[in-house]
N, CA and C of each residue as an Amber inpcrd file, in Angstrom:
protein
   306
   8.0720000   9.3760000 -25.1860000   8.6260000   8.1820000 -25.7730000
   7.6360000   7.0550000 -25.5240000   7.1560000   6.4430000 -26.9200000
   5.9770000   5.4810000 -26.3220000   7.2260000   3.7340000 -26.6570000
   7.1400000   3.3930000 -25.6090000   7.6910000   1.8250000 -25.5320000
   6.2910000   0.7990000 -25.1260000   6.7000000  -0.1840000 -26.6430000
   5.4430000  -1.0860000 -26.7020000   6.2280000  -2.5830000 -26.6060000
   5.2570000  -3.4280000 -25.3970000   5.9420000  -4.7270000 -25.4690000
   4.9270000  -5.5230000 -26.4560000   5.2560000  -6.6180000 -26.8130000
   4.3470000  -7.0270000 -28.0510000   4.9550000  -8.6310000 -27.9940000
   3.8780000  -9.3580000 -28.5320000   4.5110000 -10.7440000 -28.6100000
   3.8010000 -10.6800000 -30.1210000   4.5280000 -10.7180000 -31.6100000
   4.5330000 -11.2250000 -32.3630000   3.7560000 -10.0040000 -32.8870000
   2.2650000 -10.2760000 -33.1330000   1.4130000  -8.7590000 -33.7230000
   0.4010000  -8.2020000 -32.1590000   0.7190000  -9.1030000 -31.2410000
   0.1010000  -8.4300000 -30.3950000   0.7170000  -7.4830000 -29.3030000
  -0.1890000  -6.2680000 -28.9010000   0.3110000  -5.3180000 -27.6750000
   0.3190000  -6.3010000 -26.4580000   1.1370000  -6.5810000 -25.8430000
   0.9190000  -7.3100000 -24.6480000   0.9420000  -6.0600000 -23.5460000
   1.7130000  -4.8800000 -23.7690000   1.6210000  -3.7020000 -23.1370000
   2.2380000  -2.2710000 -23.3560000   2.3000000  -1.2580000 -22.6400000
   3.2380000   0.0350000 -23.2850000   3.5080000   0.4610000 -21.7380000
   4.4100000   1.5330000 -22.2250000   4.6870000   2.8120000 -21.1850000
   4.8890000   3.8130000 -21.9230000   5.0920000   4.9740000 -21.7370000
   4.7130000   6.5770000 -21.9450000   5.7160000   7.0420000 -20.9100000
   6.9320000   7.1800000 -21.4890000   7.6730000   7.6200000 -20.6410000
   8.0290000   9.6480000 -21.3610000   7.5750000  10.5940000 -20.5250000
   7.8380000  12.1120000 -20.7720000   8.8540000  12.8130000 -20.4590000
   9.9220000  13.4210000 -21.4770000  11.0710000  13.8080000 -20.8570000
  10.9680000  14.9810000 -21.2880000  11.8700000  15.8650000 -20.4080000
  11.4350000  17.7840000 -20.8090000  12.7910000  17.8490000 -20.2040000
  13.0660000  18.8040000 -20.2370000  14.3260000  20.0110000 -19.5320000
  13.4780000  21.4750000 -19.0810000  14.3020000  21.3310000 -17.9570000
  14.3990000  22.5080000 -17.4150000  15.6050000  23.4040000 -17.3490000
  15.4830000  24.4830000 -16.6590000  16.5480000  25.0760000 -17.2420000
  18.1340000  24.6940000 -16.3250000  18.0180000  23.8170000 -15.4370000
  18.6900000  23.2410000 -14.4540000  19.2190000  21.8620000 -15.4490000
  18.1350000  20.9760000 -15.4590000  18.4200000  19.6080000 -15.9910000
  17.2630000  18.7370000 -16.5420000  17.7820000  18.1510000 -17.2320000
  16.3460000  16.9980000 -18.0990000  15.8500000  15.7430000 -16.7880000
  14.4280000  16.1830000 -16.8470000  13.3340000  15.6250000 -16.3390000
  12.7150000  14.6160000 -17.0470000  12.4010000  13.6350000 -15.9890000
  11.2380000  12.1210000 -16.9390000   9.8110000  12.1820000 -16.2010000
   8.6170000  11.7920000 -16.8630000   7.9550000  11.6190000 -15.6130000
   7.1380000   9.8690000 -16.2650000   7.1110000   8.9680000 -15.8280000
   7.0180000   7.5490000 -17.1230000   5.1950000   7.5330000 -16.3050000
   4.6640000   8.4890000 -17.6130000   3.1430000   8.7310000 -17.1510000
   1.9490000   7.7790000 -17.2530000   2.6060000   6.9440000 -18.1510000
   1.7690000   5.4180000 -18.2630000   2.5760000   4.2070000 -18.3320000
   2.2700000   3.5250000 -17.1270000   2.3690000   1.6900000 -17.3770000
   1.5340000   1.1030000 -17.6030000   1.2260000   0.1670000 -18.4590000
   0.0500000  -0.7120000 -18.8620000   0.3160000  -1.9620000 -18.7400000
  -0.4680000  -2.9750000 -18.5930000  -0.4020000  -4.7780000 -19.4180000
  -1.4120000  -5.0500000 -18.8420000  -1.6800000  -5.7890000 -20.2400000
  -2.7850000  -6.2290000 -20.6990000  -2.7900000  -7.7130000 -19.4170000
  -4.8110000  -7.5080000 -19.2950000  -4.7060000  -8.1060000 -17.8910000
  -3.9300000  -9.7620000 -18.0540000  -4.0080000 -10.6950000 -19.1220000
  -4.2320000 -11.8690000 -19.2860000  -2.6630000 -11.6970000 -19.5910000
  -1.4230000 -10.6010000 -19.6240000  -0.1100000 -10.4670000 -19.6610000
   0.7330000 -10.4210000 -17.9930000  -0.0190000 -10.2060000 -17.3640000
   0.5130000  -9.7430000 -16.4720000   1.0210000 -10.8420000 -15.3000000
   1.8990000 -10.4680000 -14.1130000   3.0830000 -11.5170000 -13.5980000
   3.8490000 -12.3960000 -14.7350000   4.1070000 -11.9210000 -15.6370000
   4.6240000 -13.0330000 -16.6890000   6.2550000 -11.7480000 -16.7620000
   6.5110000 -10.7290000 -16.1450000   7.6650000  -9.8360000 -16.5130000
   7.4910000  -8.7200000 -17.7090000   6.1770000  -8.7360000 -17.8510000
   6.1410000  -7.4390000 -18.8350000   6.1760000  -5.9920000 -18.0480000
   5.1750000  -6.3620000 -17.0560000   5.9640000  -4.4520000 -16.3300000
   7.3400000  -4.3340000 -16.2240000   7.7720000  -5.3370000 -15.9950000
   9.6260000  -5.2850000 -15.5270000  10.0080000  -4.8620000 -16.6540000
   9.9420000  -5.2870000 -17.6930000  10.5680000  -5.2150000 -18.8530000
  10.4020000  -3.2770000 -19.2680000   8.9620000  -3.3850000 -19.1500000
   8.2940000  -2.0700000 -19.8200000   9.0770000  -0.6920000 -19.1090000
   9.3810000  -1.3590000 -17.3950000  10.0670000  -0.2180000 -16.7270000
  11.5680000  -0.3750000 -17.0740000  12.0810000  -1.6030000 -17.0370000
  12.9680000  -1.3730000 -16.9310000  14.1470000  -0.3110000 -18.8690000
  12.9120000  -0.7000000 -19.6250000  12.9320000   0.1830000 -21.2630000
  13.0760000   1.5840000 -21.2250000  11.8330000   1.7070000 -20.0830000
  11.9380000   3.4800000 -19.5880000  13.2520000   3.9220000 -19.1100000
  14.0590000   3.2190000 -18.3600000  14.6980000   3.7660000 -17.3840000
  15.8100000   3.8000000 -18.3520000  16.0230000   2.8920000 -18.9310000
  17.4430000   3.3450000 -19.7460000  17.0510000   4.5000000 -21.2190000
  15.6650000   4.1900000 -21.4490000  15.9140000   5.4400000 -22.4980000
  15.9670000   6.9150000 -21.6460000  15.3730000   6.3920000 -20.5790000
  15.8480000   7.9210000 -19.7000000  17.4630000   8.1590000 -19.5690000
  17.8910000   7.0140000 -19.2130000  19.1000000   7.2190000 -19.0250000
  20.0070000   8.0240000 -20.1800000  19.2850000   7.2650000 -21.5640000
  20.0950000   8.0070000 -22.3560000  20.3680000   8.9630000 -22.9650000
  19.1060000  10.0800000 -22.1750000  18.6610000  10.5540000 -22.1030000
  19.1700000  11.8400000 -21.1790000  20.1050000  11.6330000 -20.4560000
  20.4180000  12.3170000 -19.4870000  19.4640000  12.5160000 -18.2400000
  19.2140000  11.7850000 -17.9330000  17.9080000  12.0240000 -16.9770000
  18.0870000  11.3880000 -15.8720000  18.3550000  12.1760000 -14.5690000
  18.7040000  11.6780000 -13.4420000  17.9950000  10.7670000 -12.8780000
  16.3460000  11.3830000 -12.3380000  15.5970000  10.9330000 -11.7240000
  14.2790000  10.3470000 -13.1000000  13.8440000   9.0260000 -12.6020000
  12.3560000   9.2620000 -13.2950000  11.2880000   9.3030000 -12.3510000
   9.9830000  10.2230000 -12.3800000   9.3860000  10.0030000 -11.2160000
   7.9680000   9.6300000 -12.1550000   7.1840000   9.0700000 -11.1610000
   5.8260000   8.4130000 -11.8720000   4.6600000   8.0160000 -10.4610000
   3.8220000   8.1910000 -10.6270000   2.7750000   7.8750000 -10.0030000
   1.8190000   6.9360000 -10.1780000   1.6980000   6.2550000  -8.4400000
   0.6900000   4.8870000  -8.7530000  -0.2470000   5.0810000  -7.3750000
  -1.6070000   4.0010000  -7.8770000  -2.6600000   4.0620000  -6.8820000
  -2.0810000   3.7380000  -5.4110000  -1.9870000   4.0690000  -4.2920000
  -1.8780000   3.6520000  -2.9650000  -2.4790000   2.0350000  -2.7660000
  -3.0380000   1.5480000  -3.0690000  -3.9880000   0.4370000  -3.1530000
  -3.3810000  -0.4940000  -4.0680000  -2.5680000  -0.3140000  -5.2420000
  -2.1010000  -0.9750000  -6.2180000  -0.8420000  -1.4190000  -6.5210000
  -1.3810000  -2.7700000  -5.3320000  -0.0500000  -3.3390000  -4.4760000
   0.8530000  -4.4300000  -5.6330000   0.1250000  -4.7750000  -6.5960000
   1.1080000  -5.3240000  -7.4510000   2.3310000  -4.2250000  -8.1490000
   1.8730000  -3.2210000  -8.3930000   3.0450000  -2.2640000  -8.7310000
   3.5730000  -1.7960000  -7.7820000   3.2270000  -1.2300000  -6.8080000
   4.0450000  -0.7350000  -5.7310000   5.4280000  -1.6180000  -5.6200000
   4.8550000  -3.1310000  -5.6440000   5.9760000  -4.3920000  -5.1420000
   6.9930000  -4.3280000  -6.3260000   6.3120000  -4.1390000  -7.2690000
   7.0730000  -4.3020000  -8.4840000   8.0990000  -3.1110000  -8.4230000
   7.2910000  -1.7150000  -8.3750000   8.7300000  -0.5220000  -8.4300000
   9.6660000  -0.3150000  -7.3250000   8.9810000  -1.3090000  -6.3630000
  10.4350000  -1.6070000  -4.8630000  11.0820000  -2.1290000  -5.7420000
  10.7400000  -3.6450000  -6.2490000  11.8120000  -4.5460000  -6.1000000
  12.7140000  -4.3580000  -7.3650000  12.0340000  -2.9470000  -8.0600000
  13.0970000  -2.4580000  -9.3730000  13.9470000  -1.6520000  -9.1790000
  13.9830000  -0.8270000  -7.6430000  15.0860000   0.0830000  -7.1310000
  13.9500000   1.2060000  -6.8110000  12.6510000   1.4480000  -7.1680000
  11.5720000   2.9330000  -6.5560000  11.8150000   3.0100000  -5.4780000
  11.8720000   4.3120000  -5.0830000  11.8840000   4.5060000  -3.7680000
  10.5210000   5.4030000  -3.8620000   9.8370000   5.5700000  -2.3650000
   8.7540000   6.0780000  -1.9990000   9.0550000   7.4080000  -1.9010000
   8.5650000   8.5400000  -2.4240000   9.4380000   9.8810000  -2.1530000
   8.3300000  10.2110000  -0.8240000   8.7150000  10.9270000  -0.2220000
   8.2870000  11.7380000   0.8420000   8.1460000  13.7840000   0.7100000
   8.7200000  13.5540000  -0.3050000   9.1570000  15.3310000  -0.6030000
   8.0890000  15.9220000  -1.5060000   7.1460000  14.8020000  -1.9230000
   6.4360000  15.3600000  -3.2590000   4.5330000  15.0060000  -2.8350000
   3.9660000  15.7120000  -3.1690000   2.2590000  15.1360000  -2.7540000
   1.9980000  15.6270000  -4.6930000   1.0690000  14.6290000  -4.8840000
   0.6520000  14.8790000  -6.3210000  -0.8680000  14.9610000  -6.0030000
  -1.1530000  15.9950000  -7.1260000  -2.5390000  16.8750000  -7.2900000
  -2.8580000  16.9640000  -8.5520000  -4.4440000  15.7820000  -8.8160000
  -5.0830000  15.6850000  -9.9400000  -6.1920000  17.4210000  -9.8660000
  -5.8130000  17.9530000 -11.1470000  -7.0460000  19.1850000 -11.5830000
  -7.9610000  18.1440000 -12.6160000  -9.1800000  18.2520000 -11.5470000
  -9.8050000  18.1210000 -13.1810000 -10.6330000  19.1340000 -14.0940000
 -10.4950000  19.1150000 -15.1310000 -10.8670000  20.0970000 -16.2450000
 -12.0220000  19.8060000 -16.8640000 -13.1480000  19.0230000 -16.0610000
 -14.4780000  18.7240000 -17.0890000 -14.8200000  20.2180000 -17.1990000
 -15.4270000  20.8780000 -16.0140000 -15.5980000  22.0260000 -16.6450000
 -14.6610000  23.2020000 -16.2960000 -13.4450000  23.3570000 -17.3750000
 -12.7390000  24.2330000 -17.4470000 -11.7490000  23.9900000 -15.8140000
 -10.7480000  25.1620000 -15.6680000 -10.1840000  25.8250000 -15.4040000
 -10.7560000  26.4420000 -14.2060000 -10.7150000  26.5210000 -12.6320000
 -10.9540000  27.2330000 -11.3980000 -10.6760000  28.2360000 -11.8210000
């Protein structure tokens, strides 16, 4: 699901929120947040997450989970103070595929 914030004809930003099922229950994972640098502290991430979360919702989708830099303390603050919690249960692992497949 691509959600675009926009002021008038411009992108001010998006998210990329991915929903699948399993054979248990429907999964989100909101794989891109963006805004544009000269957008940003103005409430467009808020907005952008808070778009995700209810099309997840309507979605049937319990949890959304998403990943951010350790270092990238403006979002971190931002997905506290939107209800994120820090999981502890999960370690995420980039493959990269320049050349191929291990």
């Amino acid at each position: 699901v691509l959600i675009c914030a926009k002021n008038k004809d411009q992108i001010l930003g998006l998210a990329v929120l991915v929903v699948y099922h399993t054979l248990v229950n429907p999964r989100a994972i909101l794989e891109t947040i963006i805004v544009k640098p000269d957008s940003r502290r103005m409430g467009v991430g808020s907005e952008l997450l808070k778009n995700a979360l209810e099309e997840a919702c309507k979605r049937k989708v319990n949890t959304v989970r998403l990943a951010t830099g350790k270092e990238n303390d403006a979002s971190n603050a931002m997905f506290q103070e939107m209800g994120g919690e820090l999981s502890d249960d999960y370690s995420w692992y980039d493959f990269s595929l320049s050349e191929g497949p291990q």
